[in-house]
C-alpha positions as CSV (number, residue, x, y, z in Angstrom):
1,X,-16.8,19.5,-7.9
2,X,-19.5,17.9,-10.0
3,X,-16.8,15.0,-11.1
4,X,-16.7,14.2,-7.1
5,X,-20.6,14.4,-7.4
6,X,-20.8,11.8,-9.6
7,X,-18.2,9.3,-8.4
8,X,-20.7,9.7,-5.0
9,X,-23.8,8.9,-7.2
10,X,-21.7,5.8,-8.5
11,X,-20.6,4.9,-5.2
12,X,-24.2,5.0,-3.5
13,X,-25.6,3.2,-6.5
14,X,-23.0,0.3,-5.8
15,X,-23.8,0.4,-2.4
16,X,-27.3,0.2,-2.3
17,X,-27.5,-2.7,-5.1
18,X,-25.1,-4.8,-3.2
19,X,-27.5,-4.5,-0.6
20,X,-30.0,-5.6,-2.7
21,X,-28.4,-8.8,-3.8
22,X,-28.1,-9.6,-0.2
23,X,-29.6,-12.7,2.1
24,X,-32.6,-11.2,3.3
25,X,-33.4,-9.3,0.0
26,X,-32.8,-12.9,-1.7
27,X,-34.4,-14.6,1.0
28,X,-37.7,-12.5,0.3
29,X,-38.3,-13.0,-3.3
30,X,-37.3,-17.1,-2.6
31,X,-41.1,-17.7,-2.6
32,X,-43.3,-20.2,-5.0
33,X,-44.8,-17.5,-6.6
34,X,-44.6,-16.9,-10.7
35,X,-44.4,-13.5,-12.0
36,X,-45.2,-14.0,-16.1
37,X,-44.7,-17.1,-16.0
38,X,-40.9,-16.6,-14.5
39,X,-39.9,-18.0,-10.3
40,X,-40.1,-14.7,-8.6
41,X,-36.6,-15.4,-7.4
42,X,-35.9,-15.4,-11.1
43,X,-37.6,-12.6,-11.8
44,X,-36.0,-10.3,-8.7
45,X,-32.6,-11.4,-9.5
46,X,-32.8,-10.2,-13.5
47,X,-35.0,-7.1,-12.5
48,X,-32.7,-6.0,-10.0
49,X,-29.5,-6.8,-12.0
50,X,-31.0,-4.7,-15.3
51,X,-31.9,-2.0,-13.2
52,X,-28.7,-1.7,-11.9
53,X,-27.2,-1.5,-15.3
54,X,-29.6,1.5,-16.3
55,X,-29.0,3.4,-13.1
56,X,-25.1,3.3,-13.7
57,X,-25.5,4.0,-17.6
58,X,-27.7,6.8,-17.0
59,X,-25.0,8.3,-14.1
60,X,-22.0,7.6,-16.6
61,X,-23.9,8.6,-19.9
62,X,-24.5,12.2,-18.4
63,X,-21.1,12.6,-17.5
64,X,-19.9,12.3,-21.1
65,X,-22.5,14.3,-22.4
66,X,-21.3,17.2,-20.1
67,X,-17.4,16.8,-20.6
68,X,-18.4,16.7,-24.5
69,X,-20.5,19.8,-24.0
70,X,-17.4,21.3,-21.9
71,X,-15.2,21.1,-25.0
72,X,-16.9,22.3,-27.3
73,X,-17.5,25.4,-25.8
């Protein structure tokens, strides 16, 4: 049950970030404005991409760390 649990974490996660990389997302942070010194567009399209890395690490990190904790019990 909880591996089903996770693969549905995964699966919104996916979801929901390739909804962020969409046209009217994109569209919104196309604007002249500079956020520390970086284009906004820039600075949405790195943001967005290393917070979905750290979403899906944390979701697959705790996965191992409770198979690991499965066997050696």
């Amino acid at each position: 049950m909880k591996e089903k649990q996770k693969q549905q974490k995964l699966f919104f996660v996916s979801i929901l970030f390739m909804m962020l990389f969409s046209f009217p997302f994109l569209k919104m942070a196309n604007k002249n404005v500079f956020v520390f010194g970086i284009p906004l567009f820039y600075f949405y399209l790195f943001f967005v991409w290393l917070l979905a890395i750290i979403i899906t690490l944390i979701i697959v990190d705790l996965r191992k760390k409770k198979v690991k904790q499965k066997s050696n019990e």
